[in-house]
C-alpha positions as CSV (number, residue, x, y, z in Angstrom):
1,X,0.0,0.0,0.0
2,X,1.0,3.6,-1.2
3,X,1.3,5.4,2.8
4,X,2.6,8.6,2.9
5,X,1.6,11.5,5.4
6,X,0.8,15.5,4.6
7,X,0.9,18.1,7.1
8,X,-3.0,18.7,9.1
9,X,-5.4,20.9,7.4
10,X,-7.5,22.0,10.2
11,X,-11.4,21.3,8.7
12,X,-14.9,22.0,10.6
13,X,-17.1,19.7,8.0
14,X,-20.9,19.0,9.0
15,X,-20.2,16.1,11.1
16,X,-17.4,17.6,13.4
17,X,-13.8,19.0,13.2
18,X,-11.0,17.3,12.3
19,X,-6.9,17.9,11.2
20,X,-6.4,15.0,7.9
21,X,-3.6,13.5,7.3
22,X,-3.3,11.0,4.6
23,X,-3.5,7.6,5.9
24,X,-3.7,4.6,2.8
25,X,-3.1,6.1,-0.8
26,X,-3.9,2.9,-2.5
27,X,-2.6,4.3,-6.3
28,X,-3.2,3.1,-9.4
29,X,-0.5,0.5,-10.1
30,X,-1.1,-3.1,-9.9
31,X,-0.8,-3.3,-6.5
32,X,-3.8,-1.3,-6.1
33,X,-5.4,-5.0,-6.0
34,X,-3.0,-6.5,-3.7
35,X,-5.2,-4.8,-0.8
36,X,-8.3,-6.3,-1.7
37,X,-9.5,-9.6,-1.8
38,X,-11.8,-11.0,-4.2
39,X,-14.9,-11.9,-3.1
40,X,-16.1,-15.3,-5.2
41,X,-18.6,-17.0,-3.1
42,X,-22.5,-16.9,-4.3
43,X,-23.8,-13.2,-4.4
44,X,-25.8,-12.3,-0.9
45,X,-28.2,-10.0,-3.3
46,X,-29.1,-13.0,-4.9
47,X,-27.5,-11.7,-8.1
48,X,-27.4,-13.0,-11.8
49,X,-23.5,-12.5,-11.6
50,X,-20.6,-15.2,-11.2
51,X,-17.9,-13.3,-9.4
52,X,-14.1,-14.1,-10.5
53,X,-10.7,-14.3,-8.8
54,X,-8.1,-12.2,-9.5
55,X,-6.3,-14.7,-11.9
56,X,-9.5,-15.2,-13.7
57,X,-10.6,-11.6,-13.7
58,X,-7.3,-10.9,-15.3
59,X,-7.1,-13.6,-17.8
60,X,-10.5,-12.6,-18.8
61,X,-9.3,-8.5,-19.2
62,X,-11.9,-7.5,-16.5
63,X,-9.3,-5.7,-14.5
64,X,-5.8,-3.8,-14.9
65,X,-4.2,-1.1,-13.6
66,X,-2.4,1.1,-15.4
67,X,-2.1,5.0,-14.4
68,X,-5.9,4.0,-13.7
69,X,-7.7,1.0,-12.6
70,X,-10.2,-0.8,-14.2
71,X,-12.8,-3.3,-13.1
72,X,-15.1,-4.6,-15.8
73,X,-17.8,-6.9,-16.4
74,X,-17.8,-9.9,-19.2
75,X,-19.0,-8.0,-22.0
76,X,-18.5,-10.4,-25.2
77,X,-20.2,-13.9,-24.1
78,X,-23.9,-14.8,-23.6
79,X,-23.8,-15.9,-19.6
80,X,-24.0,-19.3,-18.3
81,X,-26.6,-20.2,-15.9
82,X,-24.7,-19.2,-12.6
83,X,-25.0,-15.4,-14.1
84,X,-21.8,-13.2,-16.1
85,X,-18.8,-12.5,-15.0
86,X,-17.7,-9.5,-12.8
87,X,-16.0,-8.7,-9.7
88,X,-16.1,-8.1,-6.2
89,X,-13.2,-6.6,-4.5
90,X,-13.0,-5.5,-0.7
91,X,-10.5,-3.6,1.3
92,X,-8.0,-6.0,3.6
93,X,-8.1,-3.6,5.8
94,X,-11.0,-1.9,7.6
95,X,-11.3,1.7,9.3
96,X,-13.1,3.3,11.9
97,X,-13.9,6.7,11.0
98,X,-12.4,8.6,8.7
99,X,-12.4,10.7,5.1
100,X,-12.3,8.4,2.1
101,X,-12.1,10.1,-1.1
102,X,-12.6,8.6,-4.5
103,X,-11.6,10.3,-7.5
104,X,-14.1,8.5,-10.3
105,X,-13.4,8.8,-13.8
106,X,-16.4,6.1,-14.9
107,X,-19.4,3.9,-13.0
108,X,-21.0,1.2,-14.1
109,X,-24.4,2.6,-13.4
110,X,-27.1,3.9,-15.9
111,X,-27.2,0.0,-17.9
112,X,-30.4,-2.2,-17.4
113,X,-29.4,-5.4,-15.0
114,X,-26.5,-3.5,-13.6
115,X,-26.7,-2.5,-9.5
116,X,-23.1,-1.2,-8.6
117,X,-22.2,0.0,-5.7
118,X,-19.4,1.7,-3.8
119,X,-19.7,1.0,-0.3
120,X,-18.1,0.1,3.5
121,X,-19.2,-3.0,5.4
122,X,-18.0,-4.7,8.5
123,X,-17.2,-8.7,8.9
124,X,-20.2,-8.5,11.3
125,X,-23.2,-7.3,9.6
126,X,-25.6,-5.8,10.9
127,X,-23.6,-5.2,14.3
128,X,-20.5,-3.1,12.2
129,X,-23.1,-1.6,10.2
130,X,-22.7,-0.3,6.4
131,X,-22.5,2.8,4.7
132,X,-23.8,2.8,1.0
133,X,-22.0,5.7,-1.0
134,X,-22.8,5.0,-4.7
135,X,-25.5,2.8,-5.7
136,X,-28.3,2.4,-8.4
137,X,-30.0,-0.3,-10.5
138,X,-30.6,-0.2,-14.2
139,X,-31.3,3.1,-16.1
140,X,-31.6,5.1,-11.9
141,X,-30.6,8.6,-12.9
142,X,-29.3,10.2,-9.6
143,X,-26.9,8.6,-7.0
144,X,-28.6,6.8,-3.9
145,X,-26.6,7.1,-0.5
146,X,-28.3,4.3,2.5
147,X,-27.0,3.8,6.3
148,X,-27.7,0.2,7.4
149,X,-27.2,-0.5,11.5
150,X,-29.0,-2.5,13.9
151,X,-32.0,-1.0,15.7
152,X,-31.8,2.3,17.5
153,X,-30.2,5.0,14.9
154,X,-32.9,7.4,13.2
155,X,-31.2,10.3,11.4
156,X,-32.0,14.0,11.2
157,X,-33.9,15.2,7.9
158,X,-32.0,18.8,7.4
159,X,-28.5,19.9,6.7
160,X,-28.1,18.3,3.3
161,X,-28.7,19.0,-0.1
162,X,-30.6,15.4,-1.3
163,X,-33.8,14.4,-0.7
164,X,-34.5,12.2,2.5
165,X,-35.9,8.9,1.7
166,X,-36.5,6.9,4.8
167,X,-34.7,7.8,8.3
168,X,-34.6,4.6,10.4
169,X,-31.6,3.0,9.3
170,X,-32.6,-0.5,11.2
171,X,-33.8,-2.9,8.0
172,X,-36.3,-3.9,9.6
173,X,-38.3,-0.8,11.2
174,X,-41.8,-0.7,11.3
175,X,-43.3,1.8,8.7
176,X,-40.1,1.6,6.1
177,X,-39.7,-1.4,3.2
178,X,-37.7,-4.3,4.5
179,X,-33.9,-3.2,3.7
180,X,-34.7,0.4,3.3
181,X,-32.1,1.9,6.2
182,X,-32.0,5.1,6.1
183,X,-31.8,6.6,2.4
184,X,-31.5,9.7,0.9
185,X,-31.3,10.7,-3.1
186,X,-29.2,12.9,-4.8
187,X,-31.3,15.0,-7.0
188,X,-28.5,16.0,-10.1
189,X,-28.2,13.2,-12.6
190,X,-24.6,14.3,-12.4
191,X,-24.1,12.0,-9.4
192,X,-24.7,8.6,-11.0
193,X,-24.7,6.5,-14.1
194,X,-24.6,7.6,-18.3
195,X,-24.7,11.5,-17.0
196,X,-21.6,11.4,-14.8
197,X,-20.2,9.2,-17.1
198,X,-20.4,11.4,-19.8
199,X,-19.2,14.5,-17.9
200,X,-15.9,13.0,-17.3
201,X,-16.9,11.7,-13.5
202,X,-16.5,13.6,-10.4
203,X,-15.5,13.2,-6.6
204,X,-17.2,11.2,-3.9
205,X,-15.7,12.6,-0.9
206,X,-17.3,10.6,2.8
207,X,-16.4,11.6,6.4
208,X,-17.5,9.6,9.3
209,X,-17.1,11.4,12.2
210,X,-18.4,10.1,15.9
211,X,-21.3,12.9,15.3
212,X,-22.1,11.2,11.8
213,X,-21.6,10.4,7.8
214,X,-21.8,13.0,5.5
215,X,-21.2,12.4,1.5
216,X,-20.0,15.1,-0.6
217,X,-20.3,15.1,-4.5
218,X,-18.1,17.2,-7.1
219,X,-18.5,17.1,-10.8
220,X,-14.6,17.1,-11.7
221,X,-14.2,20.7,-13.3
222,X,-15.7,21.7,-9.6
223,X,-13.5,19.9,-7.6
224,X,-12.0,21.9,-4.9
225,X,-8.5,23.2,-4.8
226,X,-7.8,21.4,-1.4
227,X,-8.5,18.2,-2.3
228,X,-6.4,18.4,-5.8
229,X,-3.7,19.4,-3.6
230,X,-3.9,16.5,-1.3
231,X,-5.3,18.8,2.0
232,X,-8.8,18.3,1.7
233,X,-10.6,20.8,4.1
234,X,-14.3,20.3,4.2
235,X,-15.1,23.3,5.6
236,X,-14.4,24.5,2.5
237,X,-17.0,22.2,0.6
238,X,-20.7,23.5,1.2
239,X,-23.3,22.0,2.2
240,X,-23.2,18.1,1.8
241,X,-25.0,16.0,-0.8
242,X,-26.2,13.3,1.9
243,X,-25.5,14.3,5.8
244,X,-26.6,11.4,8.5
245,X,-26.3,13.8,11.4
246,X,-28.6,11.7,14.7
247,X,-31.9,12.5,15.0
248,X,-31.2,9.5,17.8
249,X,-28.2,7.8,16.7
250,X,-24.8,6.6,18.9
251,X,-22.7,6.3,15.2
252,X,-20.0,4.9,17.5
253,X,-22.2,1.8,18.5
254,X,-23.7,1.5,15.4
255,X,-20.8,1.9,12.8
256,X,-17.0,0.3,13.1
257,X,-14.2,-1.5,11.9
258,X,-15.7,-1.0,8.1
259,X,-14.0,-2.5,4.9
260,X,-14.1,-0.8,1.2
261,X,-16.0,-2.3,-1.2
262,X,-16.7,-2.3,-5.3
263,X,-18.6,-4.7,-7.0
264,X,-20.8,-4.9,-10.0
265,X,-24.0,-7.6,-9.8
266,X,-26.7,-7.9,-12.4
267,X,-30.5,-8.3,-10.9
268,X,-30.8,-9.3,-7.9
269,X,-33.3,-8.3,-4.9
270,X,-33.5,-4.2,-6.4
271,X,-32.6,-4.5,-10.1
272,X,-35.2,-7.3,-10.9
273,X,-37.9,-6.2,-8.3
274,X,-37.8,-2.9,-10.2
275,X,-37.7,-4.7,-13.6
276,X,-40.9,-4.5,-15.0
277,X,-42.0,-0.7,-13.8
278,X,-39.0,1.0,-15.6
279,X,-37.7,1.4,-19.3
280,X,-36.1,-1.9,-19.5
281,X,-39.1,-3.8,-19.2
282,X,-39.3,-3.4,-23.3
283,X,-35.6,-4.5,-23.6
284,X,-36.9,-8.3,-22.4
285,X,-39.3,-10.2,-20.2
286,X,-36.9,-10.1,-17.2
287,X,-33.5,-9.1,-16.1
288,X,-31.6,-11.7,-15.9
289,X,-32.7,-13.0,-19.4
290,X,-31.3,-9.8,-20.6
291,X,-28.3,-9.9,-19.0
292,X,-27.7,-13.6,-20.0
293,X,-28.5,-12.6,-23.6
294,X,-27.1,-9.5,-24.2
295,X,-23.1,-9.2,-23.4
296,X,-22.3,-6.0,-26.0
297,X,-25.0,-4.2,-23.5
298,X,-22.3,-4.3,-21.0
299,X,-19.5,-2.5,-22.8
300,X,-19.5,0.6,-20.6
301,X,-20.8,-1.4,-17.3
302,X,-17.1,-0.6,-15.6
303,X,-15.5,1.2,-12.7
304,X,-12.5,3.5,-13.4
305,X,-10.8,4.6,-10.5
306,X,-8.4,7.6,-10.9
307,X,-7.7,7.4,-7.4
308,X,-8.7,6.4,-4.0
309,X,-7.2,7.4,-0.3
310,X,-8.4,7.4,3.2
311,X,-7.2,10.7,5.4
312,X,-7.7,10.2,9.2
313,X,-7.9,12.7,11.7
314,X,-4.6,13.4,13.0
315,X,-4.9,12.6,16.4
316,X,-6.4,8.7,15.3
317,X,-4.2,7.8,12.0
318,X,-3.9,4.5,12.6
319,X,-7.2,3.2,13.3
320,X,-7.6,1.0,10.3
321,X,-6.5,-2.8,10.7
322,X,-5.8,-5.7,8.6
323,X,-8.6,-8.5,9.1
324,X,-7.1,-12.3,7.7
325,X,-8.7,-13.0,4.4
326,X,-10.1,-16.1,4.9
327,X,-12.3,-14.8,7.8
328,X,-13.3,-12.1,6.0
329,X,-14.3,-14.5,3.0
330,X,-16.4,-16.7,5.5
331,X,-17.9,-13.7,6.7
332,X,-19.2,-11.5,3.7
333,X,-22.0,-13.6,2.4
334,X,-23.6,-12.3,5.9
335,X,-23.0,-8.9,4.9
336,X,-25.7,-6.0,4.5
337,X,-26.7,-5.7,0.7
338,X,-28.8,-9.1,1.5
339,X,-31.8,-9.8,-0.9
340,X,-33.8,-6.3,-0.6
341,X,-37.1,-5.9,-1.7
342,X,-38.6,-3.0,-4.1
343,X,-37.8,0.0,-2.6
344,X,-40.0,2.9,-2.3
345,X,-39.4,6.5,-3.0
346,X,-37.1,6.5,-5.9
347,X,-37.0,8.9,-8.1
348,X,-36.0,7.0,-11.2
């Protein structure tokens, strides 16, 4: 892993104040994928999607790394029956708190079948919690951002520029759909899928403070001078795209030792619940017989990272910790993105 260490920047963001330093720069080189491991056990969304190891994903060109890294899907062969190729990579080491920024050229988001996301999880779901930073199904327009914790944490609905969703960020709260947590949409189709895309990407910017998660957004010609210059400040930043500030929350007992995570799945709980009340319902009779039958629809279902790094305030910079792969293998499939139901409230 890339270290190295900047001098603090003094920041008050919505969540707290902190002084960043740099913590894990994981760059863009091959070893970029030398701190993940690749998930390849059945997909816990109940996915149309046969994840790879790293051998096979690069034999098969789904991933390289190369002044940028790239993590495709199969693209060129109809699918077998236990779903198409793609990958599922997740951070060896975990953090508690934190301010992970991704610097996003390309998402796989905007393609019927596809559900990406960009998200943290702990090896003990629901008790670690999760924190959902990019996600979508099929042709969703606008970036959806979901807390997931065991009972007790309800979140605040002000002091962000989305639209709240649901605010109980328990799955299983009375008055929500099962899986919900607590949700809140962006509102600019620049934040997700064929539109940020096609604008060249942006920044996802998350800190995770004891007083909350907040998730910042920047279309790249807007991204701020502190973060280009490796002393991000959010102070500086505005208002935030998705704040979970407590309306009745301990974040501390709800959220810890969290992993990073990409992966790319086709269908599943969301993307075929959704299936037949969207668009893609006139491209075939269900998802995954689209998916299955259509690689070429998949060219631009990828992820192209210009860069990723996790600053820590400076007074906790070594918080994170390595977790042994094989108990974080038998542990994922218990993870949070289980089999969700249709959710409510989209605005897609």
């Amino acid at each position: 892993m890339y270290i190295r260490s900047t001098l603090p920047v003094l920041g008050l963001a919505a969540t707290g104040m902190a002084a960043y330093i740099l913590e894990d720069d994981y760059g863009t080189s091959t070893s970029f994928f030398d701190q993940f491991s690749f998930f390849t056990a059945a997909d816990p969304t109940g996915g149309f999607v046969s994840y790879v190891d790293r051998i096979t994903a690069q034999n098969a060109g789904l991933i390289s790394a190369d002044g940028a890294v790239y993590m495709g899907v199969d693209h060129t062969n109809v699918a077998s029956n236990s779903g198409r190729q793609s990958v599922r990579i997740t951070s060896t080491k975990s953090y508690t708190h934190g301010l992970v920024i991704l610097d996003l050229a390309h998402m796989p988001g905007g393609i019927c079948g596809t559900w990406p996301a960009f998200w943290m999880v702990g090896p003990d779901w629901p008790a670690n919690g999760e924190i959902d930073i990019i996600e979508g199904v099929n042709t969703q327009a606008t970036n959806q951002m979901t807390l997931h914790a065991t009972d007790g944490c309800t979140i605040a609905n002000d002091g962000f520029t989305g639209t709240l969703l649901t605010s109980n960020c328990y799955d299983y709260a009375r008055g929500q759909p099962t899986n919900a947590g607590c949700g809140i949409a962006a509102t600019s189709s620049l934040t997700y899928g064929t539109a940020f895309n096609n604008a060249g990407g942006g920044i996802y910017a998350t800190e995770w403070t004891s007083a909350g998660i907040s998730i910042w957004f920047f279309p790249r010609k807007y991204t701020p001078r502190d973060i280009r210059n490796g002393t991000p400040n959010p102070e500086n930043w505005g208002t935030p795209l998705a704040s979970f500030a407590p309306g009745s929350c301990d974040f501390d007992s709800h959220f810890s030792e969290l992993q990073i995570v990409f992966d790319t799945t086709f269908c599943g709980g969301w993307a075929s619940s959704v299936w037949d009340s969207g668009s893609c319902a006139s491209e075939a009779s269900s998802c995954q017989d689209f998916v299955a039958n259509n690689p070429s629809a998949f060219t631009e279902a990828y992820w192209l990272i210009n860069s990723l790094q996790v600053y820590q305030d400076a007074s906790s910079a070594s918080v994170g910790r390595v977790n042994a792969t094989e108990h974080l293998q038998a542990q994922l499939p218990l993870e949070g993105r289980r089999r969700r139901s249709v959710r409510h409230g989209r605005g897609f």
